[in-house]
C-alpha positions as CSV (number, residue, x, y, z in Angstrom):
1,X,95.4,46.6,81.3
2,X,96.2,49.0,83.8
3,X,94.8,52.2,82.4
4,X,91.7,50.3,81.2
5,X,90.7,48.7,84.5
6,X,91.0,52.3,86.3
7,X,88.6,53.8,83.8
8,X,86.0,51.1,84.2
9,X,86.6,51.4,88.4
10,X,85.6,55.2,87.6
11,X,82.7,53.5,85.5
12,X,83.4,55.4,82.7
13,X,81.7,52.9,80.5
14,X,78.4,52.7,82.6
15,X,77.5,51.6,86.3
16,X,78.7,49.0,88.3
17,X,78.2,47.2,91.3
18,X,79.6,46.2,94.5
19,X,81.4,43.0,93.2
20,X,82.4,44.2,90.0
21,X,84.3,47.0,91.0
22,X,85.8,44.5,93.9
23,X,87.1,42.1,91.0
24,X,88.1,44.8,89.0
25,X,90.3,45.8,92.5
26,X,91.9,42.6,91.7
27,X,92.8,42.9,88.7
28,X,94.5,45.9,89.1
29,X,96.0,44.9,92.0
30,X,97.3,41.6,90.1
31,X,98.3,44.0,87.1
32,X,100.4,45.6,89.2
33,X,102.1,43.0,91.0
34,X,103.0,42.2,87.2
35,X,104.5,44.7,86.4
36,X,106.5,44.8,89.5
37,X,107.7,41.8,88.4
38,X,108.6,42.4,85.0
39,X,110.3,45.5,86.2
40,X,112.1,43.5,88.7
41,X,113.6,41.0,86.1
42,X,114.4,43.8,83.6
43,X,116.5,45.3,86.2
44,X,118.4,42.2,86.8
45,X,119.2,41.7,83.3
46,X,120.4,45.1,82.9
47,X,122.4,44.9,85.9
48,X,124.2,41.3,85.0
49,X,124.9,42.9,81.5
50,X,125.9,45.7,83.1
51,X,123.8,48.1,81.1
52,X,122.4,50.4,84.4
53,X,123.8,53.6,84.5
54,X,123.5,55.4,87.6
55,X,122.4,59.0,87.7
56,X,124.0,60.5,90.3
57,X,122.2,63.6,92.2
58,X,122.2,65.4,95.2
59,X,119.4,64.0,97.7
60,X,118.4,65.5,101.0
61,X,119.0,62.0,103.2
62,X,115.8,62.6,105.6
63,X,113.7,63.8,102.4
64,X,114.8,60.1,100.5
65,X,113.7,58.3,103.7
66,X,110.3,59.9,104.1
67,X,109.8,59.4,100.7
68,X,110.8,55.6,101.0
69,X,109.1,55.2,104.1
70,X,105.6,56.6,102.3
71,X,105.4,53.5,100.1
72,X,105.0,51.2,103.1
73,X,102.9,53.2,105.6
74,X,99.3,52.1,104.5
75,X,100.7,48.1,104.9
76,X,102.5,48.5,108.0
77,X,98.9,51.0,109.6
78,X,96.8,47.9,108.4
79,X,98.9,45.4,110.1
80,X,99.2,47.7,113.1
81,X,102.8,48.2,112.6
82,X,104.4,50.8,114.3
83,X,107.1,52.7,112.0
84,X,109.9,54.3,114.0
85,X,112.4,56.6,112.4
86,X,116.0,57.3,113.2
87,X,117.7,59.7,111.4
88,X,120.2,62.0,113.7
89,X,121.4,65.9,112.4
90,X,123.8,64.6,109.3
91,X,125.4,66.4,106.7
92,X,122.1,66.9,104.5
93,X,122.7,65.5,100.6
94,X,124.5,62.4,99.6
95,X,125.1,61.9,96.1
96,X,123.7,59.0,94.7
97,X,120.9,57.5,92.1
98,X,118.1,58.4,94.0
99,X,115.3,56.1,91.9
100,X,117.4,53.3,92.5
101,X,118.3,53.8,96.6
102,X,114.8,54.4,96.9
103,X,114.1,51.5,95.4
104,X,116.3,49.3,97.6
105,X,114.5,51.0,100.7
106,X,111.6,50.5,99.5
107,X,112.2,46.9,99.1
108,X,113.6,46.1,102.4
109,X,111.6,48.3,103.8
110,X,108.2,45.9,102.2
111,X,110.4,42.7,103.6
112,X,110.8,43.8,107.1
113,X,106.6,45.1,107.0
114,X,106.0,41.7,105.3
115,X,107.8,39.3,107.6
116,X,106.7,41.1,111.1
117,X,103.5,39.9,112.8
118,X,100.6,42.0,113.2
119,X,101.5,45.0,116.5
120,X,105.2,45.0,115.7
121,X,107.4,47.5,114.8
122,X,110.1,48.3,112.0
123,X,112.7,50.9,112.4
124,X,114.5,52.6,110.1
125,X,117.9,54.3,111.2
126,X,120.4,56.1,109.6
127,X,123.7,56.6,110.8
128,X,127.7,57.1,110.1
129,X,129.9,54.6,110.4
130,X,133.8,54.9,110.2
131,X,136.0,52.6,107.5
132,X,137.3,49.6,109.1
133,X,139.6,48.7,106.0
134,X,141.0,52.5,105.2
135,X,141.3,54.9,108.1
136,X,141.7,57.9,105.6
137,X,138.9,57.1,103.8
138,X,135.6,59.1,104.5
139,X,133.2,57.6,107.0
140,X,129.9,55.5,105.4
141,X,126.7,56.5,105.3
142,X,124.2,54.0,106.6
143,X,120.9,52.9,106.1
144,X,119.6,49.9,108.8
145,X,116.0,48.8,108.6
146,X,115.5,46.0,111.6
147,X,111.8,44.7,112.5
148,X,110.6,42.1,114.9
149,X,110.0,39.7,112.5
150,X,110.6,36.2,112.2
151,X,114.2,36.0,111.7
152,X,116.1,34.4,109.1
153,X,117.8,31.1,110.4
154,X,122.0,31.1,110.0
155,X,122.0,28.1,107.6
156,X,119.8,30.4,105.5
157,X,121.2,33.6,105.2
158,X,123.8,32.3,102.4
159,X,121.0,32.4,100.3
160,X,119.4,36.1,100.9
161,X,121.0,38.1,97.9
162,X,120.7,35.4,95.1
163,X,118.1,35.8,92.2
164,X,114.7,33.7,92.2
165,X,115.6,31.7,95.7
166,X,113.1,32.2,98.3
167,X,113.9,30.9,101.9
168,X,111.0,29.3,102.4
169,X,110.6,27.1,99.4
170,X,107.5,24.9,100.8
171,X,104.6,24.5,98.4
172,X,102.2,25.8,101.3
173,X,104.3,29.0,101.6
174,X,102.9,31.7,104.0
175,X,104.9,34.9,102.1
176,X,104.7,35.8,98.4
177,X,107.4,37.1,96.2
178,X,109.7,36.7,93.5
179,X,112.8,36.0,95.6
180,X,114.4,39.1,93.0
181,X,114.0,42.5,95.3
182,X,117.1,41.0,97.8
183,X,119.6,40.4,94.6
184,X,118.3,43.7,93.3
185,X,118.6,45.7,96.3
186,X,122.7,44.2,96.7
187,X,123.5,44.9,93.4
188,X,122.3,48.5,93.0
189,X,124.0,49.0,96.4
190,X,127.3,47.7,94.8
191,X,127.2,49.7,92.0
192,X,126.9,52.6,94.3
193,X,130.3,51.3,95.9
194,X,128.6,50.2,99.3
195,X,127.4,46.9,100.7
196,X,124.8,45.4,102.1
């Protein structure tokens, strides 16, 4: 569908005009929210079954946030969002899955764009933070996206990291999604041996 839609948009098949190539826009832009999807729920079911494996590689930690941070930008510019970055001198590479942490930055980093009003800003920081539980153990690496959104109430945050449960459950809902990209993001950052 995909692939099809593109090459009519580059009106391969013959001219087009204004509105078609507008509905055609939405029809990719549905196809893709599709597949987002499907990908989404495949990923969950491969996690439950435990049937991810990781593939661990050395990643340059600004280099994963820029990258990250790209797949936001254009939303965040159009709702005159102002990105801030934090990332002080750290040791350069961390080994980890780097489809998969990008994928969980990606995702919280389209929540926090998502959920802040129009003029706000969203930061991403990165920092080190030393083990509370073992003091010989090394220090965590981490990764802190805030925004000045609306705010999730404290009777509600229980139910952040669970599969298909959306906070705001009203038929008029204001905010689309799948309520999958919080479990995801929690579980791939458990089976890197972190938390979120």
């Amino acid at each position: 569908i995909l692939e099809m839609t593109e090459s009519i948009q580059e009106q391969v098949f013959g001219s087009m005009n204004k509105q078609q190539i507008q509905a055609l826009q939405t029809v990719e832009s549905s196809g893709n929210h599709l597949l987002e999807l499907i990908n989404d729920i495949l990923d969950v079911a491969k996690i439950e079954a435990g049937q991810i494996e990781l593939k661990y590689t050395p990643v340059v930690i600004s280099d994963l946030c820029q990258s990250s941070l790209a797949f936001i930008r254009q939303k965040a510019i159009q709702k005159r969002i102002q990105i801030e970055v934090e990332i002080p001198p750290l040791s350069s590479e961390i080994l980890v899955d780097e489809r998969r942490i990008r994928q969980v930055l990606i995702n919280l980093l389209n929540n926090a764009v998502k959920f802040t009003p129009q003029g706000g800003q969203v930061t991403l920081a990165v920092n080190t933070q030393e083990d509370q539980v073992n003091a010989e153990s090394d220090a965590w690496l981490q990764f802190s996206i805030t925004d000045t959104g609306i705010g999730i109430s404290p009777e509600k945050i229980s139910k952040l990291f669970q599969p298909f449960v959306q906070i705001d459950s009203a038929l008029n809902r204001k905010y689309t999604g799948t309520g999958l990209g919080l479990a995801l993001a929690k579980r791939i950052v458990e089976l890197h041996g972190g938390s979120i």
